[in-house]
VODRENKE-906756 format. One record per residue: residue number from 0; residue in three letters; x, y, z of N, C-alpha, C in turn. Coordinates in nm, 4 decimals. Example, Ala and Ser with C-alpha at 12.3 -4.5 7.8 and 13.67 -1.06 7.14 Angstrom:
   voza   pase        n.X        n.Y        n.Z       ca.X       ca.Y       ca.Z        c.X        c.Y        c.Z
      0    ALA     1.3190    -0.5690     0.7800     1.2300    -0.4500     0.7800     1.3200    -0.3300     0.7800
      1    SER     1.2850    -0.2250     0.7080     1.3670    -0.1060     0.7140     1.2900     0.0030     0.7870
***
This chain:
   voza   pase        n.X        n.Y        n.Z       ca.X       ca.Y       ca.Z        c.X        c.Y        c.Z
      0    UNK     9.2258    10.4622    15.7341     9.1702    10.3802    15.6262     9.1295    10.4676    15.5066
      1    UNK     9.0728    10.5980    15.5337     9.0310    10.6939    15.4104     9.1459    10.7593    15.3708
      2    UNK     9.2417    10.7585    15.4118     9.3604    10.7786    15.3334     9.4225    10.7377    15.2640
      3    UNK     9.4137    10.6059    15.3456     9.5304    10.4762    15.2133     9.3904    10.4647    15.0803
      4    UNK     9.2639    10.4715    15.0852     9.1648    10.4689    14.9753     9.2274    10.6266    14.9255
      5    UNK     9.2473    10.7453    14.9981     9.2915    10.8538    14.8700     9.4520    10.7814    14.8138
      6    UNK     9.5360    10.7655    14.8707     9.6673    10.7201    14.8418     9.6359    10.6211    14.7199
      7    UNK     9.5715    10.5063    14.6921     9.5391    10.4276    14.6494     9.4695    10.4008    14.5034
      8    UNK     9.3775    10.5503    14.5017     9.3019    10.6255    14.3572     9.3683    10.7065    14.3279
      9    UNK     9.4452    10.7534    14.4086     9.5784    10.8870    14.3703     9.6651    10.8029    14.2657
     10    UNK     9.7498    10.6702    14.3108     9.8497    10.5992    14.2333     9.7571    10.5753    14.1056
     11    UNK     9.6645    10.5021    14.1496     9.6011    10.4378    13.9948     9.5637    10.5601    13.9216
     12    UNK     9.4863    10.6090    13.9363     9.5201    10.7433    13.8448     9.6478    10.7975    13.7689
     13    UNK     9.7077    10.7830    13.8493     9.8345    10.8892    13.8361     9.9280    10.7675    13.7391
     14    UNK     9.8935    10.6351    13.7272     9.9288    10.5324    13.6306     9.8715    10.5440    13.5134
     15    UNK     9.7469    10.5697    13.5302     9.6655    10.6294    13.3695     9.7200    10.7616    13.2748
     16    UNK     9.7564    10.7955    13.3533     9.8343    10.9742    13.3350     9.9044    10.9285    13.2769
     17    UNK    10.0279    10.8857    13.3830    10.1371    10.8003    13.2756    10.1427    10.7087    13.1363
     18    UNK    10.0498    10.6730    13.1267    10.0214    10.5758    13.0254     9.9427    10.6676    12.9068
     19    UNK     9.8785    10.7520    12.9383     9.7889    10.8118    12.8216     9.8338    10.9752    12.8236
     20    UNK     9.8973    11.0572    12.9185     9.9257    11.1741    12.9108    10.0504    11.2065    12.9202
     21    UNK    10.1206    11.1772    12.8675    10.2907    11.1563    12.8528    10.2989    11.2836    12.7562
     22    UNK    10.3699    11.3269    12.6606    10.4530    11.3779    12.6012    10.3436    11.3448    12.4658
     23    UNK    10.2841    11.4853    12.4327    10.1903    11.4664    12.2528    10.2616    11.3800    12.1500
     24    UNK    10.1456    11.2588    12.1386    10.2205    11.1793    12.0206    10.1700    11.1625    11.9196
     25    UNK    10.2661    11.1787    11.8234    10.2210    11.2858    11.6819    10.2841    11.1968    11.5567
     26    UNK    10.2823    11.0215    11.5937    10.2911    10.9447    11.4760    10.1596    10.9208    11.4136
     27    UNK    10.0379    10.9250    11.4561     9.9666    10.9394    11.4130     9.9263    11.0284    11.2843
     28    UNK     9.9065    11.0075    11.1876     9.8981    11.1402    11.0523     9.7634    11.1080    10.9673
     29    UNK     9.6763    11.2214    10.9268     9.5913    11.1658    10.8322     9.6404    11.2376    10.6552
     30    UNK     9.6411    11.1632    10.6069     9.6556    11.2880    10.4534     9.4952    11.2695    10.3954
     31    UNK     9.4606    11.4037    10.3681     9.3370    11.4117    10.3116     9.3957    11.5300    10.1831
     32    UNK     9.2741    11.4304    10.0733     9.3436    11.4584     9.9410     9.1882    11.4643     9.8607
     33    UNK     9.1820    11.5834     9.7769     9.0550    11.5505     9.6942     9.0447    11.5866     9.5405
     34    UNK     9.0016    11.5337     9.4717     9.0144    11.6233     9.3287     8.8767    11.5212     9.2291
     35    UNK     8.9280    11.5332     9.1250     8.8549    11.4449     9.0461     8.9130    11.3529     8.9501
     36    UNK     8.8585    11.2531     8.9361     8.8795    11.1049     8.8276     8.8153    11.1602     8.6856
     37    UNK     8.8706    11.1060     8.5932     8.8007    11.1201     8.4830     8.7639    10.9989     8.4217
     38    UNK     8.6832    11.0513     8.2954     8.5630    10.9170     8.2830     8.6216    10.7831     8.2713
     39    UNK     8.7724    10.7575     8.2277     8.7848    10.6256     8.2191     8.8439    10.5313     8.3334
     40    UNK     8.8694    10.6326     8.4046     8.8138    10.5747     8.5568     8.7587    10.4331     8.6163
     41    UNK     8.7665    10.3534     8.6517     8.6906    10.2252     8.6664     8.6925    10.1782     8.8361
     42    UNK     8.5485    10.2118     8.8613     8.4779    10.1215     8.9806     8.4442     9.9971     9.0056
     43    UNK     8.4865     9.9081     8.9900     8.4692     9.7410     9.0144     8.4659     9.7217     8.9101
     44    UNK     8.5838     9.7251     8.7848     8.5712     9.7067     8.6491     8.4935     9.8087     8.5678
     45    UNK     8.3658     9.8663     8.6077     8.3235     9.9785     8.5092     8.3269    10.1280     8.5219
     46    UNK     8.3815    10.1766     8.4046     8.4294    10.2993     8.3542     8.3050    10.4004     8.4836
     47    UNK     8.3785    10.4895     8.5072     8.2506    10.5996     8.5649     8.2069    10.6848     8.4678
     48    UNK     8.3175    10.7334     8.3536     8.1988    10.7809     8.2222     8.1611    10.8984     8.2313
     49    UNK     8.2197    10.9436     8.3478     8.2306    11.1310     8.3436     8.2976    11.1636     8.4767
     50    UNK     8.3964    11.2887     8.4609     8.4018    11.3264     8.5791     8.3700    11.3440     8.6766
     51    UNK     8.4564    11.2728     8.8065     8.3632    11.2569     8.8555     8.4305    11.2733     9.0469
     52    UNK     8.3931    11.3987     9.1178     8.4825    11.4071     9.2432     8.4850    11.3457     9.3569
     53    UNK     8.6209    11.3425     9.4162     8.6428    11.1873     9.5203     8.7406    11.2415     9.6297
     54    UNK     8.7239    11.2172     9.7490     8.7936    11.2496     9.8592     8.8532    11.1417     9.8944
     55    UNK     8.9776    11.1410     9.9837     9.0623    10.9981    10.0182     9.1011    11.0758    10.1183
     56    UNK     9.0999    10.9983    10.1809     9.1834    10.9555    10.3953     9.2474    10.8873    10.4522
     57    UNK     9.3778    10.9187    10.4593     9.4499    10.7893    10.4362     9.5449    10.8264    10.5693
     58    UNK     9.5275    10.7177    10.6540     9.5830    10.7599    10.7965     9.7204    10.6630    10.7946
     59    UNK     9.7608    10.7247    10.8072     9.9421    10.6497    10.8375     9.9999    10.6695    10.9484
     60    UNK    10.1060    10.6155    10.9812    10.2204    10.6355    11.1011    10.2971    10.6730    11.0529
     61    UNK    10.3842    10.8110    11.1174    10.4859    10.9209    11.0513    10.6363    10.8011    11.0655
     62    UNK    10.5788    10.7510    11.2061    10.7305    10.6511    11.2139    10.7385    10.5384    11.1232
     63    UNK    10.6628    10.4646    11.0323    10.6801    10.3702    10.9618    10.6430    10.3780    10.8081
     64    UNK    10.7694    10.3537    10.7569    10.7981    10.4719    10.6321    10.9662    10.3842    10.5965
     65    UNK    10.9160    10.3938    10.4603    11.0589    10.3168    10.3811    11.1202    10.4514    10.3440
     66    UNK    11.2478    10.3707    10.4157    11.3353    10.5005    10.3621    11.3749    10.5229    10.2007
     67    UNK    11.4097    10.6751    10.2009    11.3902    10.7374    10.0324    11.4800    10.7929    10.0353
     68    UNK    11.4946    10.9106     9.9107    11.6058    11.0269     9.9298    11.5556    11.1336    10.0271
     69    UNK    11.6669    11.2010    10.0854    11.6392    11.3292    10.1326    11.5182    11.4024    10.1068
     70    UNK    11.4219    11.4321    10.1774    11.3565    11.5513    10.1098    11.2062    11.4649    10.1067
     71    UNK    11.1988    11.3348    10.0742    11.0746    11.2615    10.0558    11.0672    11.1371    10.1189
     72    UNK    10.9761    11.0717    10.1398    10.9543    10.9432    10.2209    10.7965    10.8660    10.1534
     73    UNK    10.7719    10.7897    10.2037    10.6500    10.6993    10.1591    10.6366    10.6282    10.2644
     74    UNK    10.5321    10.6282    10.3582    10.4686    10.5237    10.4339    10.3624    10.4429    10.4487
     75    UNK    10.2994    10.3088    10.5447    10.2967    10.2368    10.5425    10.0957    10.3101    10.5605
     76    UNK    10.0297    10.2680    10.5025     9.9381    10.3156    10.5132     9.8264    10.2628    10.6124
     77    UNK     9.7772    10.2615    10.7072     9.6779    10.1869    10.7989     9.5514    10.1939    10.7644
     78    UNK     9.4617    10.2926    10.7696     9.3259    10.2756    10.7002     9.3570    10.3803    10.5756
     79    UNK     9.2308    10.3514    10.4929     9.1726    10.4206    10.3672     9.0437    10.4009    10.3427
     80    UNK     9.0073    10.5393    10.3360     8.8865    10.5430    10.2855     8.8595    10.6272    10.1906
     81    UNK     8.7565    10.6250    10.0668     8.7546    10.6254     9.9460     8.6183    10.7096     9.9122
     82    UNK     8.5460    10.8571     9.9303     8.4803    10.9160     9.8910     8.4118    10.9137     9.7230
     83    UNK     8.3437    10.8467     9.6587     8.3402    10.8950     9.5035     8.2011    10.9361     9.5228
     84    UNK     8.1840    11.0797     9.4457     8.0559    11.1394     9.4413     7.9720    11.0620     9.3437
     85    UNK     7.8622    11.0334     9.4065     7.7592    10.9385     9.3214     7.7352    10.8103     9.3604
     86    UNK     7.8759    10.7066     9.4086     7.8828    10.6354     9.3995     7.9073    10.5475     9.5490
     87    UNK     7.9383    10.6097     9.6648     7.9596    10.5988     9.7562     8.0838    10.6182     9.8374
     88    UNK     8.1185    10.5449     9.9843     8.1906    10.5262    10.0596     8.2703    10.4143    10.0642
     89    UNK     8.3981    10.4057     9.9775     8.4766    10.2773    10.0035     8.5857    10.2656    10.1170
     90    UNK     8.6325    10.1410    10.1487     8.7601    10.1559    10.2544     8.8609    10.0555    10.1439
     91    UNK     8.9744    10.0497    10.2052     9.0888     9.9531    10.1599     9.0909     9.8633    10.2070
     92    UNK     9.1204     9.7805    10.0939     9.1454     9.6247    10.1137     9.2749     9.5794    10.1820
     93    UNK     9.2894     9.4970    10.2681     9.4389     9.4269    10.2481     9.5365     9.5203    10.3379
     94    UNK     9.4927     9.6372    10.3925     9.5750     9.6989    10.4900     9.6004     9.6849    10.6159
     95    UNK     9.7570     9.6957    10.6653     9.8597     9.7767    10.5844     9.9489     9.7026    10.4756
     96    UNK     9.9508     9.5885    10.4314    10.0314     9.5313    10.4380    10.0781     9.5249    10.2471
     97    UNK     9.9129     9.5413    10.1856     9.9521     9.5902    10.0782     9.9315     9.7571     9.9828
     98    UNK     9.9356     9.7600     9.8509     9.9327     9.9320     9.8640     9.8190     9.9529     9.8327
     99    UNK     9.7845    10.1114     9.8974     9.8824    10.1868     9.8695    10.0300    10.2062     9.9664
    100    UNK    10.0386    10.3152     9.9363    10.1293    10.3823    10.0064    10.1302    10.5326    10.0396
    101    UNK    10.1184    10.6237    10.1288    10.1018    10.6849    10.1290    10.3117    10.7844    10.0589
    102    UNK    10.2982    10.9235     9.9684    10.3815    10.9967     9.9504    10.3543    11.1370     9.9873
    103    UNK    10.5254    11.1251    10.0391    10.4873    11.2784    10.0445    10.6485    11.3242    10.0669
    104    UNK    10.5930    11.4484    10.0083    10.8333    11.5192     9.9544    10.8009    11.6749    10.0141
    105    UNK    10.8579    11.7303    10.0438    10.8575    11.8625    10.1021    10.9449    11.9446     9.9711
    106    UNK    10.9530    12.0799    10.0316    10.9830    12.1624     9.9324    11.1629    12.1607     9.8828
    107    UNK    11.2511    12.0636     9.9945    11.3557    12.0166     9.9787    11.4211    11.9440     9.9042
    108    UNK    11.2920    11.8706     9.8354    11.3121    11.7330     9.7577    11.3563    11.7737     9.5859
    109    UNK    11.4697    11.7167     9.5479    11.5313    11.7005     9.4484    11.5206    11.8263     9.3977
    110    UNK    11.5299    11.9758     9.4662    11.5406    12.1169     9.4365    11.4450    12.1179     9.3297
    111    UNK    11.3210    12.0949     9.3726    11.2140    12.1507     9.2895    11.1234    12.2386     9.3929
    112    UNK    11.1213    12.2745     9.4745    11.0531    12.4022     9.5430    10.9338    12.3279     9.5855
    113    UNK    10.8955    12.2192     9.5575    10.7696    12.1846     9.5489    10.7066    12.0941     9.7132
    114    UNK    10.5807    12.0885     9.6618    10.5340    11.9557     9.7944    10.4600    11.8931     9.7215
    115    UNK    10.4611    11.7688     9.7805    10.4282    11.6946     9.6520    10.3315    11.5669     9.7516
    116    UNK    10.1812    11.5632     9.6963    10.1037    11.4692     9.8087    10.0500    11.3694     9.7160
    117    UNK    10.0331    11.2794     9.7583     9.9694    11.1729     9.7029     9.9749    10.9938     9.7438
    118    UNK     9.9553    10.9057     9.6565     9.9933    10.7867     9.6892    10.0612    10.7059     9.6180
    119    UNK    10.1103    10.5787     9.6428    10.2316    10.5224     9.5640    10.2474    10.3686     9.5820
    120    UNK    10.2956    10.2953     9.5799    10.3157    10.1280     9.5935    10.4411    10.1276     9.6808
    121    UNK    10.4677     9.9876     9.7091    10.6248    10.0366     9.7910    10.7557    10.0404     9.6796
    122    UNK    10.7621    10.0025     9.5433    10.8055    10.0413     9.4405    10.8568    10.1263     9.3774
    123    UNK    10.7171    10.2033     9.4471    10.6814    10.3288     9.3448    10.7129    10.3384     9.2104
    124    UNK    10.6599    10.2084     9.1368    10.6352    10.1993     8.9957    10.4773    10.2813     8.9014
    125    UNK    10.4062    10.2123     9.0570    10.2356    10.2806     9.0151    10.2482    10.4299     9.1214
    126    UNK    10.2051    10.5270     9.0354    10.1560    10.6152     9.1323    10.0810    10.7203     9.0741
    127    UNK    10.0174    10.8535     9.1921     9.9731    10.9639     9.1362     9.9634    11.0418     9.2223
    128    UNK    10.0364    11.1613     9.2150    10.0811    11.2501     9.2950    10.0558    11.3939     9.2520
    129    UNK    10.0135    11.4530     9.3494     9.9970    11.6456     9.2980    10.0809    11.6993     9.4113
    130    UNK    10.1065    11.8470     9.3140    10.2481    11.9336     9.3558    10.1291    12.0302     9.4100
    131    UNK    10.2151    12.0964     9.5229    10.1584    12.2444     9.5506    10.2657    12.3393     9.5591
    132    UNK    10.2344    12.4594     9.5857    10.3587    12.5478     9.6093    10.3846    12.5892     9.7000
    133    UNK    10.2607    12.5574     9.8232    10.2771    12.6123     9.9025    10.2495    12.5446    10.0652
    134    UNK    10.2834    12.5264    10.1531    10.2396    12.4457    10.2438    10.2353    12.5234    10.4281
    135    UNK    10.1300    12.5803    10.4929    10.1189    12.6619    10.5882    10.0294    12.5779    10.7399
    136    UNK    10.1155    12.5572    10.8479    10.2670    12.5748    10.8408    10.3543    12.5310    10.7454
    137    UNK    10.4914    12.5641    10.7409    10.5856    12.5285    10.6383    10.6136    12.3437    10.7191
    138    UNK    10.6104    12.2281    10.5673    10.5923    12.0979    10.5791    10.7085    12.0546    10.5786
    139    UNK    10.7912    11.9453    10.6781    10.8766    11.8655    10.6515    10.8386    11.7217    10.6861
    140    UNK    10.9120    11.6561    10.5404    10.9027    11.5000    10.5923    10.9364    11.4601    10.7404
    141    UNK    11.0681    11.4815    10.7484    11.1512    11.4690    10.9069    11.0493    11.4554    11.0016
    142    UNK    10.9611    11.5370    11.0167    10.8177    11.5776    11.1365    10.6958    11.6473    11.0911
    143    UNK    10.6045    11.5273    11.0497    10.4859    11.5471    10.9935    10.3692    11.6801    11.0508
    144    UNK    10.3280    11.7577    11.0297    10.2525    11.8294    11.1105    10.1218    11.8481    11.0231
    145    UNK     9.9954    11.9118    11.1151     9.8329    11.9650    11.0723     9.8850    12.0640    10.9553
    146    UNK     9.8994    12.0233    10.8286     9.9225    12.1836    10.6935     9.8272    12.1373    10.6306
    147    UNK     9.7932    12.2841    10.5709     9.7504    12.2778    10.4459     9.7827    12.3296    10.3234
    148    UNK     9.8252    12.2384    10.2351     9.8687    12.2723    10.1058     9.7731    12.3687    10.0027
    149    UNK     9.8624    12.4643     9.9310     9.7729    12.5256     9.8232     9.8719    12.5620     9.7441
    150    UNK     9.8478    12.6687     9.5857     9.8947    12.6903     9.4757     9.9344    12.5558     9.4251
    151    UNK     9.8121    12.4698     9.3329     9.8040    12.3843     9.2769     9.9039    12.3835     9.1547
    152    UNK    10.0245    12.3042     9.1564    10.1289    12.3059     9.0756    10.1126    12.2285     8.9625
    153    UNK    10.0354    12.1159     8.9702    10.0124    12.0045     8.8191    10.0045    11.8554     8.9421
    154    UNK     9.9434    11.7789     8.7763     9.9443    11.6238     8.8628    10.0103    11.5449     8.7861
    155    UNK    10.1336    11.4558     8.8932    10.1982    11.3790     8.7830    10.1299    11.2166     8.7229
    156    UNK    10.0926    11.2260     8.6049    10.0041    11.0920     8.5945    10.0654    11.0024     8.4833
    157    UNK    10.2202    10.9922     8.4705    10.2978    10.9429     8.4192    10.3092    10.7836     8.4335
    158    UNK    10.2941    10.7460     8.5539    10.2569    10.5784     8.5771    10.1281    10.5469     8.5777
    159    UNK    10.0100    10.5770     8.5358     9.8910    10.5447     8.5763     9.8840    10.4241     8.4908
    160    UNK     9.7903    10.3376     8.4834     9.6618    10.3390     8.6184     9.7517    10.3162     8.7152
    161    UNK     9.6805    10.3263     8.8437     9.7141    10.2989     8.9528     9.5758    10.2584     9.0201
    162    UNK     9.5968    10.1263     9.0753     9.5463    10.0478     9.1331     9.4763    10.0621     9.3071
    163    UNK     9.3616    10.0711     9.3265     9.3625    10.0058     9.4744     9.2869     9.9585     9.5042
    164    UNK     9.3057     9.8333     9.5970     9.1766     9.7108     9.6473     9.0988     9.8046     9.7478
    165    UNK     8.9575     9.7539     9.6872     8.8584     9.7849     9.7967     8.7749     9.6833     9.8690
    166    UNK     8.7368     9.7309     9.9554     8.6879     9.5781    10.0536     8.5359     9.6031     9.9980
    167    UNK     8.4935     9.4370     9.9394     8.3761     9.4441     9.8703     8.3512     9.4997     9.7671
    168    UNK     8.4808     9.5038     9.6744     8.4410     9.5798     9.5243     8.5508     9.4907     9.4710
    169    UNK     8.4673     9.4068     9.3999     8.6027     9.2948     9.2598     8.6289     9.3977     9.1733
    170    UNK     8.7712     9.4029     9.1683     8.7965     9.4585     9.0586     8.8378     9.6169     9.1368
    171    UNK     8.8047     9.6554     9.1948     8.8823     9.7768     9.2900     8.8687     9.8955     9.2737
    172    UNK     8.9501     9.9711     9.2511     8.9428    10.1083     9.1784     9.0455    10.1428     9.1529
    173    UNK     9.0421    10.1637     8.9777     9.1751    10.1971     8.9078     9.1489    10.3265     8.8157
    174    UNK     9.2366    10.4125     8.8929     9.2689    10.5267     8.8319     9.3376    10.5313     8.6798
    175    UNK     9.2920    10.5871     8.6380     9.3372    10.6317     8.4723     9.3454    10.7317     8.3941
    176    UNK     9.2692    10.8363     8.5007     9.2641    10.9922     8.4389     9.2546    11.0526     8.5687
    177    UNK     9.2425    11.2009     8.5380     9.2131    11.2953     8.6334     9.1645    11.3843     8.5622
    178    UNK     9.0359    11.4908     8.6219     8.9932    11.5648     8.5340     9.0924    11.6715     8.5397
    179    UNK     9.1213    11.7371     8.3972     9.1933    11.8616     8.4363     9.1493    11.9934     8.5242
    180    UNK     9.0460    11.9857     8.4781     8.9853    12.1394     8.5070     8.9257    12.1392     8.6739
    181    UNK     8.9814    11.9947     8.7482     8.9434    12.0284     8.8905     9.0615    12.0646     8.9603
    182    UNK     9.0517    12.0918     9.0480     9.1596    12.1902     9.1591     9.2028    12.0965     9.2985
    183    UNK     9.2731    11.9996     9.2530     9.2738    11.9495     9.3943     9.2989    11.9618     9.5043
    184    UNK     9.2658    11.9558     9.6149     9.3168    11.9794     9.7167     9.3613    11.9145     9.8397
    185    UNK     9.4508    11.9088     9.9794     9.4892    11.8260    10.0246     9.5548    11.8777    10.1800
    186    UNK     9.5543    11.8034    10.2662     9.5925    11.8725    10.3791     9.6336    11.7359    10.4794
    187    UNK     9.7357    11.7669    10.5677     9.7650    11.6760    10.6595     9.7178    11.7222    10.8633
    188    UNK     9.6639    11.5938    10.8851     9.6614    11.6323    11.0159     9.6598    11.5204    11.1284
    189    UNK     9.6967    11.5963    11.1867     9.7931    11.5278    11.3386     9.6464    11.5037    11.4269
    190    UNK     9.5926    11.3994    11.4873     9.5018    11.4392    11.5414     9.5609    11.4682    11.6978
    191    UNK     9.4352    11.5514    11.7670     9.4861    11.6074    11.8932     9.5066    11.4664    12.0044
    192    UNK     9.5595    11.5009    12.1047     9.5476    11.4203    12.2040     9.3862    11.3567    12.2686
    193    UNK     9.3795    11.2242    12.3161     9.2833    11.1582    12.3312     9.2165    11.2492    12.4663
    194    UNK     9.1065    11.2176    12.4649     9.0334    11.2850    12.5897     9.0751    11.2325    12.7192
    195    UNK     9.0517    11.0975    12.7146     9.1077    11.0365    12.8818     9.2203    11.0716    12.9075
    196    UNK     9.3118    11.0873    12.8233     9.4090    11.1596    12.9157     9.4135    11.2810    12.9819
    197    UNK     9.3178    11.4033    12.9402     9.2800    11.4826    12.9929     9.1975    11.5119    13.0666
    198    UNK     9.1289    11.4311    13.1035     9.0571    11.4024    13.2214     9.1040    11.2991    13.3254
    199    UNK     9.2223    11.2070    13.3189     9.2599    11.1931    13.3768     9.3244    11.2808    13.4248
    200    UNK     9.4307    11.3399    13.3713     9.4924    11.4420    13.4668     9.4149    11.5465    13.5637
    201    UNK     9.2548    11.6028    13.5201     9.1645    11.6576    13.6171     9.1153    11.5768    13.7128
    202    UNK     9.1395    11.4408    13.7160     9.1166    11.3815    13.8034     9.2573    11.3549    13.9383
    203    UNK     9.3241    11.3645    13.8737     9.4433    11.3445    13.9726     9.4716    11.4788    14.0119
    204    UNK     9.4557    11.6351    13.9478     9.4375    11.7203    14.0161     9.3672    11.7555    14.1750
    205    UNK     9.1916    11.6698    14.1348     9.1137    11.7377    14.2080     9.1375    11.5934    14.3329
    206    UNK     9.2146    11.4758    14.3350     9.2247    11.4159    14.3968     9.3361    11.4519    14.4844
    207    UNK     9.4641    11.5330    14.4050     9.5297    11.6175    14.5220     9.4971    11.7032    14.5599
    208    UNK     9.4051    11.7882    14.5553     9.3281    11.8702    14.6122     9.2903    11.8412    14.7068
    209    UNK     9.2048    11.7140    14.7536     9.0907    11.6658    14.8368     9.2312    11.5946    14.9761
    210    UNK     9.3276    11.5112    14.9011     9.3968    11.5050    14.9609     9.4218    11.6009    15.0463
    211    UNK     9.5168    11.7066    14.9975     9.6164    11.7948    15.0498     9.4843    11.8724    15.1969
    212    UNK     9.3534    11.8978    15.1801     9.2630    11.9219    15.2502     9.2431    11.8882    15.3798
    213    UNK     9.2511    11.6989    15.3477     9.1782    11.6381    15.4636     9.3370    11.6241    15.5821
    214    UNK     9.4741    11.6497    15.4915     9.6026    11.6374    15.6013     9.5842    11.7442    15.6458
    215    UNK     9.5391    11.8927    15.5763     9.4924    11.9998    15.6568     9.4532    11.9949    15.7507
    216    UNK     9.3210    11.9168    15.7940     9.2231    11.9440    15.8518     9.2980    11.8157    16.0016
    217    UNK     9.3269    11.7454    15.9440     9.4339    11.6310    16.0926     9.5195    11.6938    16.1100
    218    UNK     9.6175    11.7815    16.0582     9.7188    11.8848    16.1028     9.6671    12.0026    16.2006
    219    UNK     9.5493    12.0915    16.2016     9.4963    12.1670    16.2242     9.4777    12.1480    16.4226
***
C-alpha cells in the first residue's frame, strides 16, 4: 500500500514537471525603454511643460508579431506600463488588441548597422523609435534574448505625436517631443523560468530517492 502512495506522488509530480519544466520558454519578452518627453508632451490633455523622465515596460510575446521585412518585426504588445517622473505610474488601455506595438530591427535591417527599439501602431504610421549601435549579447529579431543596448545613435521622431491609451487617464498620453539632451536607454529581457517548476523537479528527485531506498531495504 506505501508503495502504490510513492508510485502515485511519483506520477503526479512527474506530470507537473512535464507541464511546467519542459524545455526554457523564451516567448515571453520585456522591452524596457527610458529617456525623456519634452514639455509639449501631454498627460490627459495637459502639456507637462518641462522635461520631463519616463520609463516604459512593455511585455510582449516573441511569437506574436506581424510579419515585416527581414531584419525587423513589430509585436503584439500584452501589458504596459508607463513611469513619468512627477507624475506617476500608468498602465495601457485596451491591451493587446489595440496600440501600441511593440518595434524592434536588429543590426541587419535595411543595412543600417543599427538596432533600433521602440514602439509603433500595427501601421506603423505613428511611431518613435531610438537607434543604438550596439547590442550585448549580439540581438536578433529571429530569437529575442536578455541585451542591453548602448551607443545612443539618435531618435526618429518623424511621425509624432504618437498616441497611447491609458487606463484612467481621458485623453492618454501623447508624445510630441523628446528632450534632446537625455540619453536614452533600453534593454530586453527574457524572464527566467518559473519557480514551481524547479521545485518540482526537487521534488520528484527526492521522491526517487525515498523510493529507490525503501525497494532497497525489501530487496535486502
Amino acid at each position: 500500500m506505501r508503495t502504490m502512495r510513492f508510485v502515485f506522488a511519483f506520477a503526479a509530480i512527474s506530470s507537473l514537471v512535464a507541464a511546467f519544466a519542459g524545455p526554457a520558454r523564451t516567448e515571453r519578452v520585456i522591452e524596457y525603454f527610458s529617456a525623456s518627453f519634452g514639455p509639449t508632451t501631454t498627460l490627459g490633455g495637459v502639456a507637462l511643460g518641462a522635461d520631463t523622465p519616463f520609463t516604459i515596460h512593455a511585455t510582449f510575446d516573441s511569437t506574436s508579431f506581424i510579419p515585416q521585412a527581414p531584419g525587423y518585426k513589430i509585436y503584439h504588445v500584452s501589458t504596459l506600463t508607463i513611469d513619468i517622473a512627477g507624475h506617476g505610474t500608468y498602465t495601457g488601455s485596451g491591451l493587446p488588441s489595440t496600440s501600441p506595438y511593440v518595434f524592434l530591427a536588429d543590426s541587419t535591417w535595411a543595412g543600417l548597422n543599427l538596432n533600433v527599439v521602440g514602439l509603433t501602431n500595427s501601421t506603423q504610421s505613428k511611431y518613435f523609435f531610438v537607434q543604438f549601435t550596439h547590442a550585448a549579447p549580439s540581438f536578433s529579431v529571429a530569437a529575442p534574448i536578455s541585451t542591453v543596448f548602448s551607443g545612443y545613435g539618435g531618435t526618429l521622431l518623424q511621425s509624432l505625436p504618437y498616441s497611447i491609451a491609458l487606463s484612467g487617464v481621458t485623453g492618454g498620453l501623447v508624445i510630441n517631443d523628446f528632450d534632446p539632451n537625455a540619453t536614452p536607454q533600453a534593454s530586453l529581457t527574457v524572464p527566467e523560468p518559473t519557480s514551481i517548476a524547479m521545485g518540482a523537479t526537487s521534488a520528484v528527485a527526492v521522491l526517487s530517492v525515498l523510493y529507490r531506498r525503501r525497494r532497497a531495504k525489501r530487496n535486502a
